[in-house]
N, C-alpha and C positions, 0 to 999 in steps of 0.2 A: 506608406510604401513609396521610394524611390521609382517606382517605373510607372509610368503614367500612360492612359489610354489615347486613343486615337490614331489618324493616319501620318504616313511617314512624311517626313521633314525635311528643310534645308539640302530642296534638290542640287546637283550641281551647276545648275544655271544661274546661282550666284557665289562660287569658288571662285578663288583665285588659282590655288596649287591644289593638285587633287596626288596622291599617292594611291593605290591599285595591288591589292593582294591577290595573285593568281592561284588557286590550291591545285596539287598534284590532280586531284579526284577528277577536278575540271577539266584539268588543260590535256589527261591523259586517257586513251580509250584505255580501260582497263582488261578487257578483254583480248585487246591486238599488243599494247602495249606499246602504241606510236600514236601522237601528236593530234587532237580532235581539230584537223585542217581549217571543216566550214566553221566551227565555232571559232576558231582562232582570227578566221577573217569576217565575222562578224566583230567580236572585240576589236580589232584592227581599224571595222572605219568606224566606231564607235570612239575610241582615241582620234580618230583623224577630225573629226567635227567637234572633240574638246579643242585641237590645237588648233583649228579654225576661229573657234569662240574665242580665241586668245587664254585656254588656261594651260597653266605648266602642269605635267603629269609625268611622274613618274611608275614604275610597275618593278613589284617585288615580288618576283615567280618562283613558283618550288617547279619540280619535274628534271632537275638535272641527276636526279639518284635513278628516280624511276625509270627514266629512258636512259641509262646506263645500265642497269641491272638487265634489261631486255637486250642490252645488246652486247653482254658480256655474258649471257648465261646465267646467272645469277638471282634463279626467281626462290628462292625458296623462302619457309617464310622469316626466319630472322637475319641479320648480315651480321658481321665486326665491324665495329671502328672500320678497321681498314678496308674493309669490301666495301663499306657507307662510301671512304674518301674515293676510291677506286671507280664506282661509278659516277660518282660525280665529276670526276674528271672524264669519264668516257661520255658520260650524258650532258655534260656544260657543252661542247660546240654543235651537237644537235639543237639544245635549247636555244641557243644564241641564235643558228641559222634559222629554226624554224620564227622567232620573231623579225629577225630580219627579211626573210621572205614576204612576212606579210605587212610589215608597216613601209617598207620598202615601196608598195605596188603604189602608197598613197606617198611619196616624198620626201616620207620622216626619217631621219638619218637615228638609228638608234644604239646606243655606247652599252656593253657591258662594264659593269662593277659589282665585282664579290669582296661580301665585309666578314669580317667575325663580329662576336662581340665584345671586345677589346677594344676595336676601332668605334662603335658606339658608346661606348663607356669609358675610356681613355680621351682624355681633353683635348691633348693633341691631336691624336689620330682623327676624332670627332669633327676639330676645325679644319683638316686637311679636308677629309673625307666630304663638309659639309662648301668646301670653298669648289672642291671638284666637282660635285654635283650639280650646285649656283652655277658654274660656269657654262656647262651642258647644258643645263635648263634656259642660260640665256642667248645660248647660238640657236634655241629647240627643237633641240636635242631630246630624245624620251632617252632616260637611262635606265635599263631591266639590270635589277638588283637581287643576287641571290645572297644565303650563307655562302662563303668560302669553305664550304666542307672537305674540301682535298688538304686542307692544313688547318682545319678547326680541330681539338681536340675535346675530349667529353665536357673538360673544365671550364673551357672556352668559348662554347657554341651554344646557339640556342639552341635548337632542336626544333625550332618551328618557325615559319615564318611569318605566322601571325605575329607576334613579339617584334621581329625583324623589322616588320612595315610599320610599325607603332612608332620605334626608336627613329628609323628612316623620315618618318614625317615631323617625329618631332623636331630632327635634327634640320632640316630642310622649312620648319617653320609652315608645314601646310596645313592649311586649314581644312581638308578632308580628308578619310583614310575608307575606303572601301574595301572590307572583306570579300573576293568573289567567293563562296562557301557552296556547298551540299544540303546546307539547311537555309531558309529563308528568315533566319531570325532567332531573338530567345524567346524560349519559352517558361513557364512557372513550371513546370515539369516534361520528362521525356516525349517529345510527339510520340516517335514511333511505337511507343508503349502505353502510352494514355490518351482513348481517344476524347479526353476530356480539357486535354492539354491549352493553356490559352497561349495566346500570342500577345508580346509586349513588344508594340509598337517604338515606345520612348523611353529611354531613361537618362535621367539627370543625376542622378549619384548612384555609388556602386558599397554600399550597404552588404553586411553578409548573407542578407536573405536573399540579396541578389547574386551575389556569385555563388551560392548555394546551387541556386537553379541549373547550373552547368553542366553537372552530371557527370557523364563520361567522354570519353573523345569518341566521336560518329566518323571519323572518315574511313575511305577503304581498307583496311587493314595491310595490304602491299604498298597503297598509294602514298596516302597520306601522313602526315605526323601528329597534325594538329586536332582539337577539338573543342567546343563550347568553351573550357577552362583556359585553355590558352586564348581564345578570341577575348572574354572579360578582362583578362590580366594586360592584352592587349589596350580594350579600349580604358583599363586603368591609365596607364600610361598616355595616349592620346586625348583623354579627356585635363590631365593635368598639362598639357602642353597647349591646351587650348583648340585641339582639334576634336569637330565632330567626328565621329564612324559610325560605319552603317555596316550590318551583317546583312547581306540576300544572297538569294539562290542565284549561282550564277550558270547554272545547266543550261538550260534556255539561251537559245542563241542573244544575240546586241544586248547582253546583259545591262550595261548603262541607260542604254536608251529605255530597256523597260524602267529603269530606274526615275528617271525622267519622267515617265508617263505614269508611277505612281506603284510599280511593283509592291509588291510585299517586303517587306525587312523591317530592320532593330535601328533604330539610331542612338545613339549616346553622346548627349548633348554637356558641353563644357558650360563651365562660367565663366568664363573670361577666353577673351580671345588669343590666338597663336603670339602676337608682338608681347599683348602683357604679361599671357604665363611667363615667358622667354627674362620677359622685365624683372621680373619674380624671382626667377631662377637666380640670376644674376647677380641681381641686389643683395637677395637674404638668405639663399643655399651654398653659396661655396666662400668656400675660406679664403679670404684675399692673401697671396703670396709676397707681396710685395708692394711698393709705392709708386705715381708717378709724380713728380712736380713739374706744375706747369706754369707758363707765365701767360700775361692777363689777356695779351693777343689769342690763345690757345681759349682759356677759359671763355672770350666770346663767343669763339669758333662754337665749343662745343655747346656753349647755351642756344644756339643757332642750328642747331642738330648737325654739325659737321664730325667728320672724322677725326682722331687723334694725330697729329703727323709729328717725326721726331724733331725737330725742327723748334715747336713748342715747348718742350720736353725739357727743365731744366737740371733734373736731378733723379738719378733714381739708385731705389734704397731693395735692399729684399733678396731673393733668390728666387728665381721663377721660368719656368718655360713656357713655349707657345702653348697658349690655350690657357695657362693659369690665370688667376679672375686676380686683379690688380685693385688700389685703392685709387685714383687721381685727385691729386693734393690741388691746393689754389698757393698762391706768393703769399695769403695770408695763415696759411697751415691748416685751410678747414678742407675735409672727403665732399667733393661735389660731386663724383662718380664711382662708379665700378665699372670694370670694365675684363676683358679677354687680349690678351695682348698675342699680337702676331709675331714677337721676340721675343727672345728668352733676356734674364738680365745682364748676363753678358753681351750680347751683340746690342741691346738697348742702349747700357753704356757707350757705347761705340758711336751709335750713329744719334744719339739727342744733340738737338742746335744745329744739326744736318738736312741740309736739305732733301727729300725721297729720290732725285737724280742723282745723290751723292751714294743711294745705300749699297749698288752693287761693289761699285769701289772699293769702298770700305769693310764692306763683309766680303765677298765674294760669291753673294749670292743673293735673292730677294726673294722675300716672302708678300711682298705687295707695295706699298705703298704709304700705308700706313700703321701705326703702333698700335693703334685701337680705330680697328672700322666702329662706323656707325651702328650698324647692326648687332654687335656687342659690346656697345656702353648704354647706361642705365644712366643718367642724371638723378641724384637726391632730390627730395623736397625742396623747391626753391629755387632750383635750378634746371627747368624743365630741357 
């Protein structure tokens, strides 16, 4: 069996980027139907002694429907589409001020961003979304990230934000992803139904006997979306990106902190770390749209781990836009790279054997500085 005994693992006190799944169940008294305040400022300085430790955190909160429904009337038990988008547009700047009231009291300036999932799965939107993020996280900034559910449509949205935070860390390259949950973990069968039920501390592969164990969705039937099934399919996803995740109870107040101290929870542990899945990805899952040719100054560059700048750039072949996964040629014709390019092949054309002070000029606009950051090229074999 893929899931292995023992206590939990790979506390946060040696992360770098931590991502933070808040669930409705938690963040909402279900009973009043507004904002669980003192837990909220427990979580609060729980964040505030990560970004002390120096880690970047992000947090991807549900509760914009459910505190919308309460405050639009709207409790019954099933909504439309449009009642779902309706409170979330009434319950998004509740949600926003009640995080900013409280990471506020400790200093942390904190950014809203709502995604679909188009923008996580769409290449462009992906790099926009993933350079916006980067930026915030390095002013640190905490960014609170929900669906976009006021213009998601069925076909288009998750439906949960376990999924959400999976995509979100993969994209952002974090090395952890924290379920706060209603349950403290997986179990081999239902707790609340089997008091025989064991607890799986660790898993390393997700096997169908292990996503078997999921069950049904446990959260509050008003509150929540999600449940066991979507948390696996989550850390499917997070484990191929190279990020561990942990599922725990996060009722209990300084949830982290108890985490820290050795709570209860699931971890699901990757093989390879955030930069190499990412390498992975790059190298052997997408389709190269196009070519760049570079000359030998450029090709040092990048054997040196530098950026691509157009400048380098002597030719380029293809049809491609931002975010498409590129080949980079050498002056003797051989693929030393793959890469993501931050222009499309028109404005590429444009500005190669230009200098990056030349690109607004010339375009009339910029997308950075470079053709291929560092962080989205792969080097071949040989060419580390």
């Amino acid at each position: 069996m893929a899931a292995l005994s023992g206590s939990g693992c790979n506390p946060l006190s040696d992360s770098r980027r931590i991502v933070i799944k808040i669930g409705s169940a938690l963040l909402i008294d279900t009973d009043t139907g507004q904002i669980r305040t003192a837990w909220l400022d427990s979580l609060s300085r729980d964040i505030r002694d990560l970004a002390r430790a120096g880690k970047d955190v992000i947090l991807v909160s549900s509760g914009a429907v459910a505190l919308g429904r309460e405050r639009l009337g709207l409790t019954g038990n099933c909504l439309t589409l449009s009642e779902k988008q309706a409170c979330a547009a009434a319950g998004q700047a509740l949600l926003t001020q009640a995080y900013e009231r409280a990471l506020s009291q400790h200093n942390i300036v904190t950014a809203q961003a709502l995604l679909t999932l188009d923008d996580t799965e769409n290449r462009r939107r992906w790099l926009n979304a993933r350079e916006t993020l980067g930026t915030l996280l390095s002013v640190s900034a905490v960014p609170i990230i929900n669906e976009n559910d006021t213009v998601a449509t069925d076909e288009i949205r998750y439906g949960d934000n376990d999924r959400l935070a999976a995509r979100t860390a993969q994209m952002v390259g974090a090395d952890r992803l924290i379920l706060l949950s209603d349950i403290d973990g997986l179990y081999n069968t239902d707790p609340r139904t089997s008091p025989d039920a064991v607890h799986i501390a660790k898993v390393s592969a997700l096997p169908d006997e292990i996503m078997a164990m999921a069950g049904q969705a446990n959260s509050s039937a008003h509150v929540g979306s999600g449940g066991m099934a979507t948390k696996l399919v989550a850390a499917d996803i997070a484990m191929k990106a190279g990020c561990h995740m942990c599922i725990m109870d996060g009722n209990a107040s300084a949830p982290l902190s108890r985490l820290q101290s050795g709570a209860t929870a699931t971890w699901f542990i990757p093989s390879q770390a955030p930069r190499d899945a990412r390498r992975q990805w790059i190298s052997g899952s997408l389709k190269p749209k196009g070519d760049l040719v570079i000359d030998t100054g450029a090709t040092v560059a990048l054997s040196h781990g530098k950026s691509l700048l157009a400048i380098g750039v002597t030719d380029v072949s293809g049809s491609f836009n931002k975010g498409d996964a590129v080949r980079i040629i050498n002056m003797n014709g051989n693929e030393i790279a793959r890469g993501l390019v931050n222009y499309g092949s028109e404005s590429a054309r444009k500005i190669k054997r230009r200098n990056s002070s030349d690109i607004v000029s010339i375009l009339g606009f910029t997308n950075g500085p470079t053709l291929v950051h560092r962080d989205n090229l792969v080097m071949h074999e040989g060419n580390p």
